[in-house]
C-alpha positions, -999 to +999 in steps of 0.1 A: +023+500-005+040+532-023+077+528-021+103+558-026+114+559-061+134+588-080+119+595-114+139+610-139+120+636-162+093+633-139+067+667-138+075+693-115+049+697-087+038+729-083+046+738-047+078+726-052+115+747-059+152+747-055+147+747-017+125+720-015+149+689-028+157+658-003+191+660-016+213+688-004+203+714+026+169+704+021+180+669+024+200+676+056+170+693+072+148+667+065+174+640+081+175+662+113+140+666+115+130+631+109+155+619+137+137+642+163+107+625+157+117+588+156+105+578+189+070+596+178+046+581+156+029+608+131+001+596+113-017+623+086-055+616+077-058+631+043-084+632+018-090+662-006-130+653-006-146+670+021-177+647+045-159+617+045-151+620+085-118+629+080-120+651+112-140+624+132-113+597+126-086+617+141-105+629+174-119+597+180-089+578+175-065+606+187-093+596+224-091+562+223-051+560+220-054+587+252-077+559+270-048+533+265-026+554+284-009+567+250+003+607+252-015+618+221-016+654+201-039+661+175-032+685+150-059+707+133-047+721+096-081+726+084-091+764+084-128+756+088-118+745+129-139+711+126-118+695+149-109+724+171-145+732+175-155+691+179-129+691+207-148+716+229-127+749+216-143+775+198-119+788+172-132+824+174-118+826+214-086+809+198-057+836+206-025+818+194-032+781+169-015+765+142-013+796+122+010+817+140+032+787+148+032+776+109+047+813+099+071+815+129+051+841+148+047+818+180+065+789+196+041+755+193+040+751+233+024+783+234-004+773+210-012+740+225-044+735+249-058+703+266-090+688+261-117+666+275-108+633+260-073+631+273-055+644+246-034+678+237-048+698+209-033+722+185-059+745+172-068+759+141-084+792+135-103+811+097-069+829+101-050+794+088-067+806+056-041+831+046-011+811+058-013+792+026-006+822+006+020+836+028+038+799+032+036+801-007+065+831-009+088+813+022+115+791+012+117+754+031+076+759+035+072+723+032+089+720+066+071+739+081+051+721+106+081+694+106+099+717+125+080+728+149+064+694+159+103+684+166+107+708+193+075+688+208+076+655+198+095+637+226+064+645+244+044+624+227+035+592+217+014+597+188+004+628+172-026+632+147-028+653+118-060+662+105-052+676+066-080+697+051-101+689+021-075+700-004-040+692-018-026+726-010+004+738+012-013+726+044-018+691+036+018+690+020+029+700+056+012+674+071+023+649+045+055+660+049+059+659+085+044+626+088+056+585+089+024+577+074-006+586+057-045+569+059-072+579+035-102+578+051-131+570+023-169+570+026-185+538+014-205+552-011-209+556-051-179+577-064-161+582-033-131+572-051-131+604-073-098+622-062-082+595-045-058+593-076-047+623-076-040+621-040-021+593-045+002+609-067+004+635-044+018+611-021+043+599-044+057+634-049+059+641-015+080+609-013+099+621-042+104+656-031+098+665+007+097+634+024+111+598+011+099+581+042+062+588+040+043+556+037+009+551+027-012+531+054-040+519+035-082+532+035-101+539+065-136+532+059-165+549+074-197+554+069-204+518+064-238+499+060-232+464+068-270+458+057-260+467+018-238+452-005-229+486-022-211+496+009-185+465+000-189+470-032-174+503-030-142+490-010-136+458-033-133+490-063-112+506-040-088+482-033-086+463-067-087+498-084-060+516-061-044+484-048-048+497-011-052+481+018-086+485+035-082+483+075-107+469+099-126+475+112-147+500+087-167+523+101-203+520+105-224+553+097-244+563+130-255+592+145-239+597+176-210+612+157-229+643+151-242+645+183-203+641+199-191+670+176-220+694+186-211+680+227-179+695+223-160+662+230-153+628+206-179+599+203-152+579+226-166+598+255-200+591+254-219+563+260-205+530+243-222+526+207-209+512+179-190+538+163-170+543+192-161+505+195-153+506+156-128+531+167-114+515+192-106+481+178-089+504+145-075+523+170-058+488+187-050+474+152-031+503+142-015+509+177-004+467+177+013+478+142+027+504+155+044+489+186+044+454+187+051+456+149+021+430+142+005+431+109-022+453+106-060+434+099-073+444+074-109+438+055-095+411+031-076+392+057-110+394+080-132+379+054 
């Protein structure tokens, strides 16, 4: 597991600037922040490679942490509205989301709305498209969604953020703003491409923005127990990356699809085996989380 080192003559990310240091004001604002949301657990699914249920894993296990009795809010960064949409809100009717509280332009209570599976939402719209541009010219931009999830976070027990398929401003604010960050991975042939350079994304966060973040390990879905190649793919992964792979993976069915076009997550459905998969990942990592057991992962399962 990634730990926070400072690397001398290191190369300069390019998001990063003066403003953006952990040492200094920066530093102090990051302290503050991270103190606000201590009780809170933020957890950022994030993988630049788009179809690899990055938006899936959140709702589903955003609903089955409601259905333990857990205050949950999920957090849509992704532009496209995936999860917004999957969550039974269509971003086009979406008056006040995720963009207008990123630049300032509205409070975060304001933008949140509640949903069928038990869980607070806040939305994304197409408009979360230019906020990357206009975050680009703002000093501190990195904080950005820090800050406002502080003025909320006492509310919550968990919140969710789903990161869009890219390494851009929005997925820096959700790395910076969370405690931890999954990679959910497909279990097929080169679904590994970019997970390096994600990885050294982490590590510059952790230089830079956020010294706390720690990487959780691989979520993976779209599993076919009936083929070797699916646990070929995680053996690469982990001896490649050296990440832990948690269990349960996920096995690829159809009912996903059919939740997201329902409006609602495959937790509230009829039980199938996607939605159990979810809920027994969903116990590991909450049994991590509070009871501070180790999480299970594949290798341990075997």
């Amino acid at each position: 597991m990634p730990t926070s080192v400072i690397v001398h003559h290191a190369r300069i990310p390019w998001w990063t600037s003066t403003h953006s240091s952990p040492r200094g004001v920066a530093g102090n604002e990051h302290s503050l922040l991270t103190s606000r949301l201590a009780m809170t657990k933020v957890l950022a699914v994030a993988n630049q490679k788009g179809g690899v249920a990055k938006t899936t894993t959140v709702a589903s296990i955003g609903a089955a942490l409601a259905a333990m009795d857990l205050s949950v809010l999920v957090v849509d960064l992704d532009p496209q509205g995936s999860l917004t949409f999957s969550l039974g809100h269509d971003p086009d009717l979406i008056t006040t989301s995720v963009h207008e509280v990123l630049l300032g332009e509205a409070d975060i209570v304001d933008a949140l709305v509640s949903t069928e599976d038990g869980v607070t939402l806040l939305p994304a719209t197409i408009d979360l498209a230019g906020a990357e541009a206009l975050l680009l010219m703002r000093p501190g931009r990195e904080y950005a969604l820090k800050r406002a999830l502080a003025t909320v976070a006492q509310d919550y027990d968990v919140i969710l953020l789903d990161c869009p398929p890219s390494l851009g401003v929005l997925t820096l604010n959700g790395l910076t703003a969370a405690d931890e960050v999954a990679v959910p991975l497909q279990c097929e042939t080169l679904a590994h491409r970019g997970v390096g350079q994600l990885l050294r994304t982490v590590t510059e966060v952790q230089q830079i923005t956020n010294p706390d973040l720690r990487l959780l390990g691989v979520i993976p879905t779209l599993y076919d127990a009936r083929t070797t190649h699916s646990r070929d793919v995680l053996a690469d992964v982990s001896d490649r990356y050296d990440l832990p792979v948690l269990s349960p993976p996920i096995p690829r069915t159809v009912r996903f699809a059919e939740a997201s076009a329902s409006g609602a997550s495959v937790m509230a459905g009829r039980k199938n085996k996607g939605s159990q998969a979810y809920r027994e990942l969903s116990d590991n990592l909450w049994q991590h989380w509070d009871a501070g057991k180790p999480l299970v992962t594949l290798e341990a399962t075997v």
